[in-house]
N, C-alpha and C positions, 0 to 999 in steps of 0.2 A: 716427366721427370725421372720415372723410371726406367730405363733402359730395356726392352720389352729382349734384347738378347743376354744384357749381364742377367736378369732375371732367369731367362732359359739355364744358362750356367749355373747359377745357384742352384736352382732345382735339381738339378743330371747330379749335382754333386751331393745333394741329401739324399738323393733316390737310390745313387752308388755306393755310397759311402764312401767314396774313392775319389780323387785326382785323376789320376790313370781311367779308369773307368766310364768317368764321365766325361775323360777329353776321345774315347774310342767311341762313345753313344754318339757325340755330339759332330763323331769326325774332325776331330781338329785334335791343337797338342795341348799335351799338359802343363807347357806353358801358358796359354793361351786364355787355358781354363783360371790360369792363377791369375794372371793378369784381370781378367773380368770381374771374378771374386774379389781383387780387391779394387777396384773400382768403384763396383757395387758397396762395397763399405767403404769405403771415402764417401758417397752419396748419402747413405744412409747414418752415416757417420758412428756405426756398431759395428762391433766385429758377431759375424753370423756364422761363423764355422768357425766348432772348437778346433782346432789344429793337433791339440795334443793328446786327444782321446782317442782312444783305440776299439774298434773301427770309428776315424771320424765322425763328426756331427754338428748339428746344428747349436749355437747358442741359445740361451733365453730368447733374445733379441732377434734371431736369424729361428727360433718357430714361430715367432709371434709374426714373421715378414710370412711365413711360410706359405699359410692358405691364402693369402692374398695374392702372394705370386704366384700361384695356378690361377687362381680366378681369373688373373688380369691373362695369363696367359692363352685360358682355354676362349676368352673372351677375344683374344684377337685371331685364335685358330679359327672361330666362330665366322668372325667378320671375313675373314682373308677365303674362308671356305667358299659366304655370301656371294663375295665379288667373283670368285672363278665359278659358278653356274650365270650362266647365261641368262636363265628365265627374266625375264620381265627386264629389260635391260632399254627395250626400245616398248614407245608405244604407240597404237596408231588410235585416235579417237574419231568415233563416230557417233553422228547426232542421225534419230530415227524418228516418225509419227510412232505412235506407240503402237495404234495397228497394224504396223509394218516386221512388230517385231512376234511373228508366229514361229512353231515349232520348227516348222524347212528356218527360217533367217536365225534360229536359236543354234539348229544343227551346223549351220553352216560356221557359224562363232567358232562354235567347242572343238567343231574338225579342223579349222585353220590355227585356233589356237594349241593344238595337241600337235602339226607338223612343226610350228614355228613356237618352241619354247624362249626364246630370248624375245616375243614379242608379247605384251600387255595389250588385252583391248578396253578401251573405255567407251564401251556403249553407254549413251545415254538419252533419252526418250525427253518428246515434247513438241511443242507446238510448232508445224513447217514454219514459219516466220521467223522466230528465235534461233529455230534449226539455223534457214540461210543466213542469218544475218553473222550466228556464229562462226557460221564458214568465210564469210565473203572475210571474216575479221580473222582469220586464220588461226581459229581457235580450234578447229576440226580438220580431219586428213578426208573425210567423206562425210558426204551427206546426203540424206534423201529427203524430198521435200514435195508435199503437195502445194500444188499453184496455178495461177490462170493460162499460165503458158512459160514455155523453160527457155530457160537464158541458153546466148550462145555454145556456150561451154560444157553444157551437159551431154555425160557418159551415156546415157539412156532414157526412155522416156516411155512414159504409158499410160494410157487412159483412163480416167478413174471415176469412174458413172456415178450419181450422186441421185436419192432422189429423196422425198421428205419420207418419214415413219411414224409410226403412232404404233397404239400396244395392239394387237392381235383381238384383243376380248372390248377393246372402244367399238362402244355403240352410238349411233348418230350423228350428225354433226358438232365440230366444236363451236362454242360458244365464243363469242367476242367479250373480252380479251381475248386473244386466242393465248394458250399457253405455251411457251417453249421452253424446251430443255437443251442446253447449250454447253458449250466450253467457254472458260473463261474471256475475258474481253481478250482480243489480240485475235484468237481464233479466226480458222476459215469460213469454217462451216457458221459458226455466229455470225459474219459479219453477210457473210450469204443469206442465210434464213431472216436476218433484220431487213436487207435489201430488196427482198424478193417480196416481202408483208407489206411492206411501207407502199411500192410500186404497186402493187393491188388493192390499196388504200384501205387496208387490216388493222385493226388496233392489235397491242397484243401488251405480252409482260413478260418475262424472267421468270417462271415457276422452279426452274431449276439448273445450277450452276456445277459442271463435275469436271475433274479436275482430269480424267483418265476415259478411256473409252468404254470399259466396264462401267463405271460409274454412271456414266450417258445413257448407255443401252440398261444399264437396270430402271434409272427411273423412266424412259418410255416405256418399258416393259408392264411397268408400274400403272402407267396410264395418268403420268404428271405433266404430259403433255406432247407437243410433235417437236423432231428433229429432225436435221437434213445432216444425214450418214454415209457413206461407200455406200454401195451394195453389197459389195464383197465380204461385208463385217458382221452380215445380219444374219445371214443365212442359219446361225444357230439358236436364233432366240424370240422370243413369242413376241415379233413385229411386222406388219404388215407397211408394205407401201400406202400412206395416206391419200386421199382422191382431193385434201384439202389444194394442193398445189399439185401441178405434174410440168416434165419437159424442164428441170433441172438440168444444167449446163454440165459438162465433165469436168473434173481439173486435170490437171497432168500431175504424175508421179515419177519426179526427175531424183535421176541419180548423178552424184558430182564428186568426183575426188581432184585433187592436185597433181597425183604423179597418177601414170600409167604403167608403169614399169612394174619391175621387183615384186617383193611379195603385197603390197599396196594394191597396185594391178592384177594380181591375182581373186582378191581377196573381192573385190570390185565386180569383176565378172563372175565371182561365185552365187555377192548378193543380188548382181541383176540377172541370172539363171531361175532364183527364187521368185524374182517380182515377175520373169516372161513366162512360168508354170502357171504362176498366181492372177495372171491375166489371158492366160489361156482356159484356165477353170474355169471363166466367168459362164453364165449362160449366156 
C-alpha cells in the first residue's frame, strides 16, 4: 500500500531538508519530488512535511511514518540485494549410500560448489533402493546406488566385494540363533545376510538394527553379532572377515544422472573419478 518509491522521496527529503536537494540525491526534478510527497499524503492521508518551517521537516505524523519507512526500505534494498547474487539460485540433488560419502566425495562437493556459486547442492544419504527409486521418480539429478546389477542407463559402474564380519576380539564359534546386525528393513546387505542364513538352513535373530553405517560397524565391533559389509568400509575398525559364511556375491556401485552436459556432467565425472580411486585402492 505503500509506495516503496513515494517512501524513498519522503526520506531524501527529511535527510535534505530540502526540495532541491533531494530531487539532486534522487536524480530527478523538484517537481517530481513534490508530486510524490504529495501522493504519499493523500495515502497516508497526513500531511508529513512541515512546509513552512525553516529548514523544513517532518510533521508529528511524517516522524512517526519516519522509522518505518527506512525499515521497509532497507528491507526491500535487502531483498533486491538477495536476488542479484546468484548463489544458490539453481540446485542440483543428489542421493548417496552413506559410505559413499568419504573425505575425496566431501572434497569434491565443497570444490564444485566454491566454482559454481549460483548452484545449491542437496546431498542426501540412504538406503540404495530409496536412492533409486527417488531417482527413477525424478526427485534426484544423480544418484548412486548399490545393487545386483546396473540398469541400462548407468553413467559408471564398479564392483563392490561384500563379505560377512564379526568383531576382531569374537572367540569361537557363533551360537544358533545366530546373531545379526543389520540396517533397517528395506536394506541390501539385510535382505542379503537373511537370504544367504535361511539357504543354509541357520536359524537366527535381529540382535541389532542401525540406522547409519557407523552405527553398524560399532555394534559388530562390539561383538553383538555378524554382518555382511563392503570391504572397503572395514578396513579401519576392529572387524575381521567371519569363516561363519564365505564367497559373498559383489554388488555393483552404479552411478546415474539425467543430463551429461553442463556443470551436472561435470560434477558427475568428478564423483565417479572418486568411486575409480576408491576401487582401485581396494586389495
Amino acid at each position: 500500500m505503500l509506495d516503496p518509491r513515494l517512501l524513498r522521496t519522503f526520506v531524501a527529503i527529511v535527510d535534505n531538508a530540502s526540495f532541491t536537494l533531494a530531487a539532486d540525491r534522487l536524480n530527478s526534478t523538484q517537481s517530481t519530488v513534490s508530486q510524490h510527497l504529495g501522493r504519499l499524503e493523500v495515502v497516508v492521508g497526513r500531511r508529513l512535511i512541515d512546509r513552512a518551517s525553516a529548514p523544513i521537516g517532518p510533521t508529528p505524523a511524517g516522524e512517526r511514518l519516519l522509522g518505518y519507512a527506512r525499515r521497509l526500505l532497507a528491507l526491500q534494498d535487502e531483498a533486491a540485494s538477495l536476488l542479484r547474487d546468484p548463489a544458490g539460485t539453481a540446485t542440483i540433488r543428489i542421493g548417496v549410500p552413506d559410505d559413499i560419502v568419504t573425505p575425496a566425495m566431501s572434497e569434491q562437493f565443497a570444490s564444485f560448489s566454491a566454482r559454481y556459486r549460483e548452484i545449491r547442492l542437496d546431498v542426501t544419504t540412504g538406503l540404495s533402493r530409496e536412492i533409486s527409486k527417488s531417482f527413477r521418480g525424478g526427485e534426484l539429478d544423480i544418484a548412486i546406488v548399490k545393487e545386483a546389477s546396473a540398469a541400462g542407463d548407468v553413467r559408471a559402474t564398479f564392483p563392490e566385494p561384500l563379505a560377512w564380519f564379526e568383531a576382531s576380539k569374537h572367540d569361537g564359534d557363533w551360537p544358533e540363533p545366530i546373531p545379526l546386525v543389520t540396517f533397517p528393513p528395506g536394506g541390501l546387505y539385510r535382505d542379503l545376510m537373511i537370504e544367504r542364513i535361511e539357504r543354509e538352513r541357520r536359524s537366527w535373530y535381529i540382535a541389532f538394527t542401525g540406522n547409519s553405517l557407523g552405527s553398524v560397524l560399532s555394534a559388530v565391533e562390539a561383538g553383538l553379532g555378524v554382518s555382511v559389509l563392503p570391504i572397503s568400509v572395514t578396513r579401519a575398525h576392529a572387524v575381521r572377515a567371519s569363516a561363519l559364511f564365505t564367497g559373498e556375491a559383489s554388488l555393483c556401485l552404479s552411478v546415474y544422472a539425467w543430463e551429461s552436459g553442463s556443470a551436472i556432467g561435470e560434477l558427475v565425472d568428478a564423483m565417479t573419478s572418486v568411486l575409480s580411486e576408491r576401487d582401485a585402492g581396494r586389495p
